[in-house]
C-alpha positions in Angstrom: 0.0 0.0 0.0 1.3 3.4 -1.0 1.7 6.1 1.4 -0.2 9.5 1.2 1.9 12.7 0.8 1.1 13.8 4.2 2.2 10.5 5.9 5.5 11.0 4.0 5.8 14.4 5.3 4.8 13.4 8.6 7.5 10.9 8.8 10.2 13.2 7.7 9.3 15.9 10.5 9.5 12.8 13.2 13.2 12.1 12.0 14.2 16.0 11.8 12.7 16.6 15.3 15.2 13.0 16.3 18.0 14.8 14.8 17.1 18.2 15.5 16.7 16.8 19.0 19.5 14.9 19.5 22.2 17.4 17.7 21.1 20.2 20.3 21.3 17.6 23.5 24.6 16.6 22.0 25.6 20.5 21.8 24.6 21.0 25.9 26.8 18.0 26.9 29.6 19.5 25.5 28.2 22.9 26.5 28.2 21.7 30.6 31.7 19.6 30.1 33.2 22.7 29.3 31.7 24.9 31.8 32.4 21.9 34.2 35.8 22.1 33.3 36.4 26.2 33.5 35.2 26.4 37.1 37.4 22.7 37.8 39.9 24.5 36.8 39.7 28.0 38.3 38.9 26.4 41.9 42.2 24.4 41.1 43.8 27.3 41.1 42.6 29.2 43.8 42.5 26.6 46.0 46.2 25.5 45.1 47.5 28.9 45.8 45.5 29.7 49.0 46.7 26.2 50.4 50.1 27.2 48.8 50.2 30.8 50.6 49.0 29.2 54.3 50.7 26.5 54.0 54.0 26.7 52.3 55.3 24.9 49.4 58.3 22.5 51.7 55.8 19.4 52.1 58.8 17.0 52.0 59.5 18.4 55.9 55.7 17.7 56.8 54.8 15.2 59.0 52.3 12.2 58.4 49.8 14.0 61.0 50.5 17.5 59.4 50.4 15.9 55.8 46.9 14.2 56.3 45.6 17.5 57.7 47.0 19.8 55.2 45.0 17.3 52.2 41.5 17.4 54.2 41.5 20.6 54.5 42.7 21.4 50.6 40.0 18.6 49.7 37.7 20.3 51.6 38.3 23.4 50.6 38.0 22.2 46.7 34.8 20.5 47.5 33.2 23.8 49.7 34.0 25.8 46.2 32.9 23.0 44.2 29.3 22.8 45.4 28.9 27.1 45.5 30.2 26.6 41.9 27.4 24.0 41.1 24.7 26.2 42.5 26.5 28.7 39.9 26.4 26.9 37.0 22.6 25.3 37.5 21.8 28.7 36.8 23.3 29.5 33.8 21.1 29.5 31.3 21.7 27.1 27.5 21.3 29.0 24.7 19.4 26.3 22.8 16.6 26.0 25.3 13.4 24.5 23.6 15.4 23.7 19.7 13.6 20.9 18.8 11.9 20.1 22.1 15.0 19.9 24.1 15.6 20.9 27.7 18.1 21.6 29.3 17.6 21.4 33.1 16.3 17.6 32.1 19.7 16.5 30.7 20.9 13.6 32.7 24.5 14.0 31.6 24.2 17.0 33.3 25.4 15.6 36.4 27.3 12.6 35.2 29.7 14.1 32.7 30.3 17.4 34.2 31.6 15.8 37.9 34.0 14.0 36.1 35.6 16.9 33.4 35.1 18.6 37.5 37.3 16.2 39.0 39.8 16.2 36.1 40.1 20.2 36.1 40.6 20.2 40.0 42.8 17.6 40.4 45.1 18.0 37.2 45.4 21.5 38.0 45.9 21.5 41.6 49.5 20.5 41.7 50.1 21.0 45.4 47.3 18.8 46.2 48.9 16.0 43.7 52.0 16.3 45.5 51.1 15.9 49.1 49.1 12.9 48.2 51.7 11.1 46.6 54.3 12.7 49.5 51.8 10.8 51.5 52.2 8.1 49.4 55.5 7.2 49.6 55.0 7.3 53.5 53.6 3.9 53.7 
């Protein structure tokens, strides 16, 4: 049985509203990695030299007690700017809200990509932190 014109055309829309769809949701992951990453990186930073300015940068003389201290409180530190940063970013609005149905506050990845390219940016950038773990390391 041969289709009508307007089933035809109704089956194209359904696979440009996929596409449409799915380019745009692709677009927002990368949009929230990204952002993810900037403020991973910037609290990296601040937090590596605040730590680096209280603290010193002679870990080597630290003690096991002093050593375990000095990485709470930087890992606390990174994760007290971490979650101010996350109530940051949840508002920042996508520029593609509603293309093709999307939305972007529904985006699961949202949460699962970002924490990771968050992780990354701290933790790669903040080099003091690096060192006194494995400094703490070697201890054992």
């Amino acid at each position: 049985m041969e289709k009508g014109v307007t089933e035809v055309v109704k089956e194209v829309k359904q696979v440009t509203d996929k596409s449409v769809f799915y380019a745009v949701k692709t677009t927002d992951i990368i949009y929230v990695t990204i952002i993810y990453f900037i403020f991973g990186y910037y609290i990296a930073k601040v937090t590596d030299s605040l730590c680096n300015s209280l603290f010193g940068t002679e870990f080597e003389k630290l003690s096991k007690n002093e050593l375990i201290i000095q990485i709470t409180f930087q890992m606390s530190l990174s994760v007290l700017l971490s979650y101010f940063c996350k109530k940051i970013i949840d508002i920042i609005p996508f520029p593609l809200e509603g293309l093709g149905g999307f939305t972007h506050y529904k985006l699961k990845e949202f949460t699962m990509s970002g924490g990771a390219f968050w992780m990354i940016g701290i933790f790669f950038y903040e080099r003091s932190l690096v060192k006194k773990i494995n400094l703490f390391k070697k201890m054992f």
